[in-house]
C-alpha positions as a printed Julia matrix, in Angstrom:
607×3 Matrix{Float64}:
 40.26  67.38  -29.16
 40.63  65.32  -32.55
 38.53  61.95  -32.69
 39.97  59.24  -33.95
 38.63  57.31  -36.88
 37.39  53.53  -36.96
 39.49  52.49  -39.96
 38.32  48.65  -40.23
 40.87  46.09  -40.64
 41.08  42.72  -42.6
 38.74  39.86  -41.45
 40.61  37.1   -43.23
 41.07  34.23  -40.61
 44.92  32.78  -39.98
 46.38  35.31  -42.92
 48.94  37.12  -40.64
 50.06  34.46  -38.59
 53.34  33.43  -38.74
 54.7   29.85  -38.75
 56.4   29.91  -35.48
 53.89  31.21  -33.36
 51.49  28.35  -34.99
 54.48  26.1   -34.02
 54.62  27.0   -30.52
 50.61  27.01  -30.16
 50.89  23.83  -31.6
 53.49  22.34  -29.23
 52.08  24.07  -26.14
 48.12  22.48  -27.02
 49.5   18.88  -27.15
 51.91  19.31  -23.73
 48.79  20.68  -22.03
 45.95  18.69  -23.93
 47.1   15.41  -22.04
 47.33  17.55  -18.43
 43.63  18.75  -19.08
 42.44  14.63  -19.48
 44.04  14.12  -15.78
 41.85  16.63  -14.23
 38.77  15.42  -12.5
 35.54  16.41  -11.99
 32.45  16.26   -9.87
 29.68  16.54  -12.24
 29.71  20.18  -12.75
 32.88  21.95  -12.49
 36.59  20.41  -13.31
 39.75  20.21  -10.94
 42.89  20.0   -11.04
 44.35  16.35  -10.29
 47.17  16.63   -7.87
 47.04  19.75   -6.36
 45.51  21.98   -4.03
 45.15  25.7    -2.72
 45.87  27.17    0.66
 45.43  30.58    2.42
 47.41  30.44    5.87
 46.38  32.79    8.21
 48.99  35.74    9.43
 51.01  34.9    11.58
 52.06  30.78   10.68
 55.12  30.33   10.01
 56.09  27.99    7.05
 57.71  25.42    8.81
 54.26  25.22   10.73
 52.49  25.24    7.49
 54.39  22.4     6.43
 53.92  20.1     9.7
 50.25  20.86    8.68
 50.76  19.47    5.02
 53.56  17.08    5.57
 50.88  14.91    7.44
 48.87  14.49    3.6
 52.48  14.6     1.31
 51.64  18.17    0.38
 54.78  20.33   -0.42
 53.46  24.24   -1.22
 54.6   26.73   -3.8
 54.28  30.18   -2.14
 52.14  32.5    -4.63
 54.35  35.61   -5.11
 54.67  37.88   -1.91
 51.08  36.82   -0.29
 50.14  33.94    2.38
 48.47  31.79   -0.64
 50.08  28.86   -1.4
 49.68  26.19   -4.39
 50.26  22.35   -2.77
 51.29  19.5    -4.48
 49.93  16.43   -3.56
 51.32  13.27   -3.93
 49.55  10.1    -6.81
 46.86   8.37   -5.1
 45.68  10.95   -3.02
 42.43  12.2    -2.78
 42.31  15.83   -3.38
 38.93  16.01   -2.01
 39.28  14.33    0.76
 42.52  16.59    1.77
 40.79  19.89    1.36
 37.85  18.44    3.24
 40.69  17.67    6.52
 42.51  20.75    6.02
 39.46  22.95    5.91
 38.86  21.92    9.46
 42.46  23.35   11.15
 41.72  26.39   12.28
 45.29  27.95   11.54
 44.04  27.66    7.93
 42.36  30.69    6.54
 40.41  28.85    3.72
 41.74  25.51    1.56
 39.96  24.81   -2.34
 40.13  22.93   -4.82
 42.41  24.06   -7.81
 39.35  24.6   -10.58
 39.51  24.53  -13.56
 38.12  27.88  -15.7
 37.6   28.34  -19.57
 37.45  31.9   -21.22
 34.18  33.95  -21.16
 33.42  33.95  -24.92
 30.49  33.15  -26.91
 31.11  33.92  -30.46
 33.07  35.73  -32.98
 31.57  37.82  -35.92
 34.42  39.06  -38.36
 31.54  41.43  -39.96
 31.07  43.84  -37.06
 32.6   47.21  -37.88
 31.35  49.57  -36.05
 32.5   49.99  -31.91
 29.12  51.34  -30.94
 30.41  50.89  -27.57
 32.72  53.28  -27.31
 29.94  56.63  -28.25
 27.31  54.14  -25.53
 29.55  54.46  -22.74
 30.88  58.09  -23.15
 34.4   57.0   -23.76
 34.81  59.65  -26.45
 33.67  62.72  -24.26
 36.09  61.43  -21.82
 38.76  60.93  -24.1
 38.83  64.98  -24.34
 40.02  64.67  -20.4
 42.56  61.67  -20.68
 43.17  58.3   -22.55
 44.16  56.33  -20.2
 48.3   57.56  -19.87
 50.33  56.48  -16.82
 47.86  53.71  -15.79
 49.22  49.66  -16.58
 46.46  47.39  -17.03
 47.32  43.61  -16.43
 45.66  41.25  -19.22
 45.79  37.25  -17.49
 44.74  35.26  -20.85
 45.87  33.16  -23.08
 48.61  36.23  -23.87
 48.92  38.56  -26.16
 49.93  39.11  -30.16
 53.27  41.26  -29.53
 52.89  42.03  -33.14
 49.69  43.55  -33.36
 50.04  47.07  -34.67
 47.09  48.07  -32.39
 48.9   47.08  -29.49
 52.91  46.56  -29.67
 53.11  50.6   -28.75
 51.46  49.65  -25.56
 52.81  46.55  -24.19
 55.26  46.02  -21.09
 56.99  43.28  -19.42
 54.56  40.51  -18.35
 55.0   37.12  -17.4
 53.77  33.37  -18.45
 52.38  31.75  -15.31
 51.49  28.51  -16.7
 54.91  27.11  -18.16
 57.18  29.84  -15.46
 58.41  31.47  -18.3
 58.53  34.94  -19.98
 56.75  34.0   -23.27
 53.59  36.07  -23.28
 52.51  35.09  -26.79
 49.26  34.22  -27.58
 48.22  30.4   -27.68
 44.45  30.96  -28.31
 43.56  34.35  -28.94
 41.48  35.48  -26.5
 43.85  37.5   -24.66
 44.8   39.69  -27.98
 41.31  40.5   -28.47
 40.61  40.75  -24.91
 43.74  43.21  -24.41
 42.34  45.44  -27.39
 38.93  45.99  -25.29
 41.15  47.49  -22.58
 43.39  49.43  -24.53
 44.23  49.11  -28.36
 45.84  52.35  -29.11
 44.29  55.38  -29.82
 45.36  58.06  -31.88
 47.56  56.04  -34.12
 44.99  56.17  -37.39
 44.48  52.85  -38.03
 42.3   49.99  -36.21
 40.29  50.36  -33.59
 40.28  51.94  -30.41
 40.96  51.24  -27.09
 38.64  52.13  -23.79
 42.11  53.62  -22.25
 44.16  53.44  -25.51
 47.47  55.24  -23.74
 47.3   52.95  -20.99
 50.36  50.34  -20.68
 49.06  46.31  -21.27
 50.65  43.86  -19.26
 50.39  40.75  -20.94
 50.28  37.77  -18.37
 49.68  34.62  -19.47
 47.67  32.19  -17.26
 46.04  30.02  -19.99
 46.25  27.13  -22.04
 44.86  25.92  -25.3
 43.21  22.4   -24.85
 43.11  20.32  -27.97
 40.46  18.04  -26.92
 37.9   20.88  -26.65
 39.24  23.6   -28.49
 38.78  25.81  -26.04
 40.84  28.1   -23.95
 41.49  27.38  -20.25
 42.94  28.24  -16.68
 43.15  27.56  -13.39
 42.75  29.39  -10.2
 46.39  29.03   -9.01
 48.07  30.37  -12.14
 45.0   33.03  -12.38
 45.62  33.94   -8.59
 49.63  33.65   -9.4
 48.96  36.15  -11.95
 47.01  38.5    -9.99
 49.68  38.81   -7.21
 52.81  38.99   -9.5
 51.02  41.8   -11.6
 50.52  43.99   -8.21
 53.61  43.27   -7.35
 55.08  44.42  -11.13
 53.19  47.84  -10.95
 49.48  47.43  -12.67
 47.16  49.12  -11.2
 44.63  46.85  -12.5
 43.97  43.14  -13.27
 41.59  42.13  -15.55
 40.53  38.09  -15.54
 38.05  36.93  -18.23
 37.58  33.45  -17.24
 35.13  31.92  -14.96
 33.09  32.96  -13.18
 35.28  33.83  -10.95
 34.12  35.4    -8.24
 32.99  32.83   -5.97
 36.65  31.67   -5.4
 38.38  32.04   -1.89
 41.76  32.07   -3.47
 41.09  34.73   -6.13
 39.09  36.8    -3.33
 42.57  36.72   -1.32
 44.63  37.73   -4.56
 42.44  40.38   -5.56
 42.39  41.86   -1.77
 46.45  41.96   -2.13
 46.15  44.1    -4.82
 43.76  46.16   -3.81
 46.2   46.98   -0.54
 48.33  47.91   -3.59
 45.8   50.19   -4.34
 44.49  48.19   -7.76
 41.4   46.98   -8.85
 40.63  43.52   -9.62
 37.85  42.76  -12.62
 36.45  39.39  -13.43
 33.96  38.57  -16.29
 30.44  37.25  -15.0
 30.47  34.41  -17.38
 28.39  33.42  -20.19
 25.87  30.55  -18.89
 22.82  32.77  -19.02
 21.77  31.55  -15.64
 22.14  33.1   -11.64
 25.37  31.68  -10.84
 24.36  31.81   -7.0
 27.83  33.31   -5.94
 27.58  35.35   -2.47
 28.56  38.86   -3.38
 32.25  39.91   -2.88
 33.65  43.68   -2.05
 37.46  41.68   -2.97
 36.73  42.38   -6.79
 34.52  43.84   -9.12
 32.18  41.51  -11.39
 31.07  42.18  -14.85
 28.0   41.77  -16.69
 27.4   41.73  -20.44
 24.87  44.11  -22.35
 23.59  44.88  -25.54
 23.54  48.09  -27.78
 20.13  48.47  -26.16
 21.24  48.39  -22.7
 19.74  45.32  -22.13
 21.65  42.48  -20.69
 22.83  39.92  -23.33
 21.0   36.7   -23.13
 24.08  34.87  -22.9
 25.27  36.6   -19.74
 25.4   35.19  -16.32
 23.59  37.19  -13.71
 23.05  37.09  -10.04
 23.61  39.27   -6.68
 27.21  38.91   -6.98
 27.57  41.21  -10.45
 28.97  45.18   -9.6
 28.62  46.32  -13.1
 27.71  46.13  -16.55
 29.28  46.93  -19.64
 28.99  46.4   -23.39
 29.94  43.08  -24.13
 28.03  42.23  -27.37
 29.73  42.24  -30.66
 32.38  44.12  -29.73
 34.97  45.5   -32.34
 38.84  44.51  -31.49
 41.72  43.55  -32.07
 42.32  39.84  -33.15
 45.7   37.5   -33.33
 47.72  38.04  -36.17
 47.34  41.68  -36.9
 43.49  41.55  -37.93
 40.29  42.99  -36.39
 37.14  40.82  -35.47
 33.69  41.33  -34.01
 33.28  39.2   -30.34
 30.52  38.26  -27.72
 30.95  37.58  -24.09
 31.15  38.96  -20.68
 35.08  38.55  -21.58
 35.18  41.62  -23.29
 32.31  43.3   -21.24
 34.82  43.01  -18.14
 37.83  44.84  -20.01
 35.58  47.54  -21.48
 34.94  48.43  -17.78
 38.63  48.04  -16.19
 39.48  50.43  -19.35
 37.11  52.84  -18.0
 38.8   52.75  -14.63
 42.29  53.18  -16.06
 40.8   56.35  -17.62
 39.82  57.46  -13.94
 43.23  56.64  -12.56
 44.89  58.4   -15.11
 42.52  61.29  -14.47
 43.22  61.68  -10.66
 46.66  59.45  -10.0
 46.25  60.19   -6.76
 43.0   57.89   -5.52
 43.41  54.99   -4.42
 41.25  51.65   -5.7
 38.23  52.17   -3.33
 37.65  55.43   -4.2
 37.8   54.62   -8.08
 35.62  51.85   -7.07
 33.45  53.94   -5.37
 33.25  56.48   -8.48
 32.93  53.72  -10.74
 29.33  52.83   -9.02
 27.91  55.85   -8.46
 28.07  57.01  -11.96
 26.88  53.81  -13.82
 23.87  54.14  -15.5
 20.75  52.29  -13.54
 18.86  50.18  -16.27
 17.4   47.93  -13.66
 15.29  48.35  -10.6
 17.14  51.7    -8.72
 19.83  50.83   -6.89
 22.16  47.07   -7.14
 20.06  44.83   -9.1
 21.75  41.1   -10.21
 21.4   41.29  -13.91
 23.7   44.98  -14.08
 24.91  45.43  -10.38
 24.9   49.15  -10.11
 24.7   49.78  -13.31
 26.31  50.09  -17.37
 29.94  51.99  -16.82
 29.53  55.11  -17.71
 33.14  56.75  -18.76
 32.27  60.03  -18.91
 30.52  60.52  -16.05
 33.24  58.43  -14.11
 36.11  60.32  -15.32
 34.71  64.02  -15.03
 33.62  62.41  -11.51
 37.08  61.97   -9.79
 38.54  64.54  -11.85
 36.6   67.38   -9.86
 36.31  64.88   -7.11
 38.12  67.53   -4.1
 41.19  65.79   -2.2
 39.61  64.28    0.71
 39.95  65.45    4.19
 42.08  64.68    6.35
 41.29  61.68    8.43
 42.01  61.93   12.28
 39.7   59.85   13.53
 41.63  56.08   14.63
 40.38  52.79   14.06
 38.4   50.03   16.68
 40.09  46.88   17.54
 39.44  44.31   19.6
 40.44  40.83   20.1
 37.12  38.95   20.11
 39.06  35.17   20.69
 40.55  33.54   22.74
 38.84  34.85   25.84
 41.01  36.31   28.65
 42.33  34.0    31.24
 41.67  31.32   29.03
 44.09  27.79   28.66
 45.48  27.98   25.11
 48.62  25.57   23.91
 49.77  24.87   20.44
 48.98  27.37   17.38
 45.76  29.32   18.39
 43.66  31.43   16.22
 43.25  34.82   17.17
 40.24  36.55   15.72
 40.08  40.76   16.12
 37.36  43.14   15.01
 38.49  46.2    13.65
 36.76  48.97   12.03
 37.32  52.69   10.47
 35.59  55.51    9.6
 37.37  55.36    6.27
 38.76  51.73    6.37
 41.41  49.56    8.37
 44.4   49.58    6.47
 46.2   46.42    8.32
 46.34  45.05   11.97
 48.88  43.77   13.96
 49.17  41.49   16.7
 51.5   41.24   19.32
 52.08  38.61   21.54
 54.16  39.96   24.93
 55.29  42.92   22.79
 56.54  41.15   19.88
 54.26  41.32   16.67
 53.44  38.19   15.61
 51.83  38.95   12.24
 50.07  41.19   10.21
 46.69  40.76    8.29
 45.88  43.05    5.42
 41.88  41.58    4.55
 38.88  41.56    6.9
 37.9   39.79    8.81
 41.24  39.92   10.78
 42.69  36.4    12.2
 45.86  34.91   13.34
 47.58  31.7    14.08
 49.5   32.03   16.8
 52.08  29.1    17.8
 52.07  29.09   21.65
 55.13  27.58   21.78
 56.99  30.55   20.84
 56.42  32.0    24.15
 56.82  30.6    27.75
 54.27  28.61   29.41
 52.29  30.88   31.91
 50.02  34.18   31.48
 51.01  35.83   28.03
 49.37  39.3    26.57
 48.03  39.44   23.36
 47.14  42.98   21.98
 45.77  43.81   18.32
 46.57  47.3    16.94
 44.05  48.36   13.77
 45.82  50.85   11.28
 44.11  52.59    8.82
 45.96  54.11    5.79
 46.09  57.75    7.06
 48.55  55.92    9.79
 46.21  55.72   13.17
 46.74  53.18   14.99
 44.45  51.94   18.04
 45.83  49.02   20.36
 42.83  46.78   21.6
 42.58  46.1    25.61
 45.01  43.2    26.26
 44.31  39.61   26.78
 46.03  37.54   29.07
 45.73  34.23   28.56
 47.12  30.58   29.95
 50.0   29.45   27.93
 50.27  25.34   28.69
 52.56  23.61   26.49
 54.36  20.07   26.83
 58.41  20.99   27.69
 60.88  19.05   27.91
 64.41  20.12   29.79
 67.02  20.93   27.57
 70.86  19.33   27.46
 73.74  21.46   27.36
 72.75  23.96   24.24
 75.19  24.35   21.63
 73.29  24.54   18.98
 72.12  27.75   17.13
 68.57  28.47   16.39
 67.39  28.34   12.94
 65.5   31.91   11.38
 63.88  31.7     8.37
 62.32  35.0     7.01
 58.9   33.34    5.29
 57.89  36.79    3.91
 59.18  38.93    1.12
 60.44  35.98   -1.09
 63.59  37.37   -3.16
 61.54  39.76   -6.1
 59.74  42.82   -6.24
 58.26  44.29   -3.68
 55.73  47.74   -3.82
 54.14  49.56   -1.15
 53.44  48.4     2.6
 54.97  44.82    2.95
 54.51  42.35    5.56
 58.28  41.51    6.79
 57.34  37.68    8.32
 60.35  36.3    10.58
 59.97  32.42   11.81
 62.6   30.87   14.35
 63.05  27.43   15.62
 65.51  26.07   18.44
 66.44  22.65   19.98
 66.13  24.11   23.26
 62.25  25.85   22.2
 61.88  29.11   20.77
 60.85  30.89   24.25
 63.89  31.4    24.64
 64.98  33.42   21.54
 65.35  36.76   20.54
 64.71  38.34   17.33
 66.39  41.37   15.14
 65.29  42.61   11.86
 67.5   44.5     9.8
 66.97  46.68    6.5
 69.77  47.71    4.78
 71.71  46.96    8.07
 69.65  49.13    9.99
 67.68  47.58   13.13
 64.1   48.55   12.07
 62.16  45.52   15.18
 62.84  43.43   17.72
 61.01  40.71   19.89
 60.99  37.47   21.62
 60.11  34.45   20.65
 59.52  32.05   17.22
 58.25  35.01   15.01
 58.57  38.31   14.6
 56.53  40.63   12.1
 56.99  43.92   10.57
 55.23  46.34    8.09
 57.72  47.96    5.87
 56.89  50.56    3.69
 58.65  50.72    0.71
 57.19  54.14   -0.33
 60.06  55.83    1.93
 62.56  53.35    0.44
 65.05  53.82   -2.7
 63.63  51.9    -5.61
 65.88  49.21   -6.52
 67.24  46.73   -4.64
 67.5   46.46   -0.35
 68.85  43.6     1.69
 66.2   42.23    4.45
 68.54  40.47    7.4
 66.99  38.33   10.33
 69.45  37.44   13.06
 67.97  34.91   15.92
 69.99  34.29   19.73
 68.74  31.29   22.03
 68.8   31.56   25.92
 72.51  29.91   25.45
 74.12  32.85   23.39
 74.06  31.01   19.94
 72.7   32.7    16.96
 72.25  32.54   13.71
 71.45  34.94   10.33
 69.43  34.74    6.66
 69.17  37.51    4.37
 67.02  38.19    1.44
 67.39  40.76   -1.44
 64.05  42.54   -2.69
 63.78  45.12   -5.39
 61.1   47.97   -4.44
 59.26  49.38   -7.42
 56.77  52.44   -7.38
């Protein structure tokens, strides 16, 4: 196939940018200059002042979630179409003191503090020309197989230069996470440069060249420039908000160059959602130079920086928790305001490497994340001692390799074999009241997909990441013995239902008056927005005379799809059998008395 030529660009510094962008940079970097002072910090890391982050676990209803937070003044943001949730605390409060509480209720699934993150780069050098990096990591020989086409890769920076000639033939939709808006332009640069690693166009004779130059680049901005510094920053709520909306949107993968990363709870939980979308998440190491001590992660995949040696930059951050390496050291790209520029740092190691995996996507549309994943590893080059070392994981991407990999890779067979489950807590016969966690082990030959619990019948709620739990509000059900049963799907669609557990259902009741009231049914889960492949349908309802007494109908399009008894009622819809475009979700709840009530929410399902 025909190779496309390096043509350098101009190095002049602020020459093609235009006044309003410089206007709107400015504007944005004194708004957010004055939020940065008000965060707060405990000697090492900063945090956001005011506000929190919370995973609830399946199954809690949001009115439970707020009893939970209405005790500290907390009112929650949900994040997109997952169970994380941004809280808003009230002046005065301690945020530490708040996650340290709320860590201890068990029908939490993990609480942090909101951190504070700055970009991954070391240095710029506007004298590089040459993108040895590209010939190092085989991209060219697997250019002759694909470029990248059909495969969106999600940039979360500081945005992107819509202008730049290297990239404007690439860009979709995005979003701007920080100021809820859709102006993806870029305040510091970072993401333009960044976004060129991944996938400056190819083919086009002029520039550089992109890892995966026909992949799409959705720009989504989760950054901010801060005066005070001068550097470039974000925090793990808009970085998590940006992770979910962009699996949600489409991309098949996210790449975050801020941090590290890795070590976060609530960007572990984003990335997992999108890898049950089938995506792969990829996070810069960071540039400290130092074992960050972060416990490994399967949720996302870690980058390391290396040299035109294939050793690892000095700069780069290192440690048991890194998956891969890439080249990250004076790296040619594209620049803000049309120009090209040499950079350092693990920031443009990571996108180097989720380029290489669009080019495997693209390849073989039809694996999934964990087998790119897979492919990803087992083709890297080992430079360190054989096998997972900390300073390059499994190894330097190798594209080549990768891509003629999962290109000859054979479909895989056809998996029969069902899931384990088991409920593991609370024992049988047991005394529960209130919400109770429910933990379940599951396990596949291939992988558990999603399990479900049921409480008398009714599921409950569903729970996409390992390890499996639940909080389950007692007082949904009558007082007495109730059966819990967890059923473990894996994506093939078995299904095995653990051995039931009775347990002792003990809650306060009072006798109700004459009941003329209707129940009130809230559906906690889609929000109104896109929607893409199996989504957890979450159906809460309360009543004045308790919810034991109600019963539960889901519609779809006007078509009963579950039923069940109780507060809550969950379902797994998936919207690969569904018309793309938009669908009507209906929940109708009827008390013991005959009164009932209805909410509806619209979704749009994308492929």
């Amino acid at each position: 196939m025909k190779r496309f030529p390096l043509i350098p660009g101009s190095v002049s510094t602020c020459t093609g940018l235009r006044p309003l962008a410089l206007a709107l940079g400015a504007a944005l970097a004194a708004m957010i200059g004055s939020a940065g002072a008000a965060d707060f910090t405990d000697g090492v890391n900063q945090y956001a002042r005011g506000r929190i982050l919370v995973e609830a676990r399946a199954g809690l209803a949001g009115d439970d979630l707020e009893k939970i937070l209405k005790v500290h003044g907390g009112k929650r943001r949900k994040i997109g179409q997952s169970n994380l949730h941004v809280v808003e605390l009230p002046a005065g409060v301690s945020e530490v003191d708040v996650v340290e509480q709320l860590r201890r209720n068990p029908a939490l699934r993990h609480v942090e503090l909101d951190r504070r993150v700055r970009s991954t780069m070391a240095v710029t050098d506007p004298y590089i020309g040459s993108e040895w990096h590209i010939p190092k990591i085989g991209a060219s020989t697997a250019w002759d197989i694909t470029q990248g086409a059909g495969v969106t890769i999600a940039i979360l920076d500081s945005g992107v230069d819509g202008a730049h000639p290297d990239l404007a033939p690439n860009l979709v939709a995005g979003y701007n996470m920080y100021s809820n808006n859709t102006d993806t332009s870029d305040v510091c640069g970072h993401g333009t440069a960044v976004a060129g690693s991944a996938a400056a166009r190819t083919n086009n004779g002029a520039g550089v060249a992109g890892v995966a130059g026909q992949a799409k680049i959705m720009p989504i901005r989760v950054a901010y420039f801060d005066s005070a510094s001068g550097g470039c920053y974000a925090y793990t709520s808009t970085i998590a908000d940006g992770i979910t909306w962009a699996a949600d949107h489409g991309a098949r993968i996210a790449n975050v160059s801020y941090g590290p990363l890795a070590g976060s709870a609530t960007i572990q939980s984003a990335a997992n959602y999108m890898k049950s979308k089938g995506g792969l998440v990829f996070v810069s190491a960071g540039n400290n130079g130092v074992d960050e001590n972060i416990t490994p992660t399967t949720s996302l995949i870690a980058i390391s920086a290396t040299d035109a040696n294939d050793n690892k930059a000095s700069w780069s951050s290192y440690g048991s928790f890194v998956s891969l390496a890439a080249p990250g050291e004076n790296i040619w790209t594209t620049s803000k305001g049309g120009i090209y520029q040499g950079w350092n740092g693990t920031s443009f190691a990571s996108p180097v490497a989720a380029g290489v995996a669009a080019l495997m996507m693209a390849a073989n549309p039809a694996l999934d994340g964990a087998k790119i994943e897979q492919a990803l590893y087992s083709t890297a080059v080992d430079l360190g001692p054989a096998g997972r070392d900390a300073n390059f994981g499994y190894g330097r991407v190798n594209a080549a390799a990768a891509v003629n990999a999962v290109r000859t890779a054979p479909p895989p067979p056809a998996d029969t074999q069902a899931p384990t489950s088991a409920i593991t807590s609370p024992a049988a016969s047991s005394t529960v009241s209130g919400i109770v966690t429910v933990n379940v082990a599951a396990s596949d030959n291939v992988g558990v997909d999603h399990v479900e619990l049921k409480a008398n019948g009714t599921v409950v709620g569903t729970d996409s990441a390992s390890p499996f739990s639940f909080s389950w509000n007692s007082a949904n059900v009558a007082n007495g013995m109730n059966t819990l049963v967890a059923t473990a799907f894996d994506k093939a669609g078995n299904a095995t239902a653990s051995a039931p557990v009775a347990v002792n259902v003990a809650n306060t009741t009072t006798p109700p008056a004459k009941d003329t009231t209707p129940p009130v049914v809230k559906i906690d889960n889609p929000t109104a927005g896109t929607v893409s492949g199996t989504v957890s349908v979450n159906v809460s309802a309360s009543d004045n005379s308790g919810a034991a007494g109600i019963s539960e109908s889901l519609y779809i399009d006007n078509a009963l799809v579950a039923t069940g008894k109780g507060g809550a009622l969950a379902y797994s819809w998936r919207t690969s059998r569904a018309a793309t475009g938009a669908h009507t979700i209906k929940a109708v709840a009827k008390d013991a008395a005959g009164n009932t009530s209805s909410v509806s929410v619209t979704v749009n399902v994308t492929r």
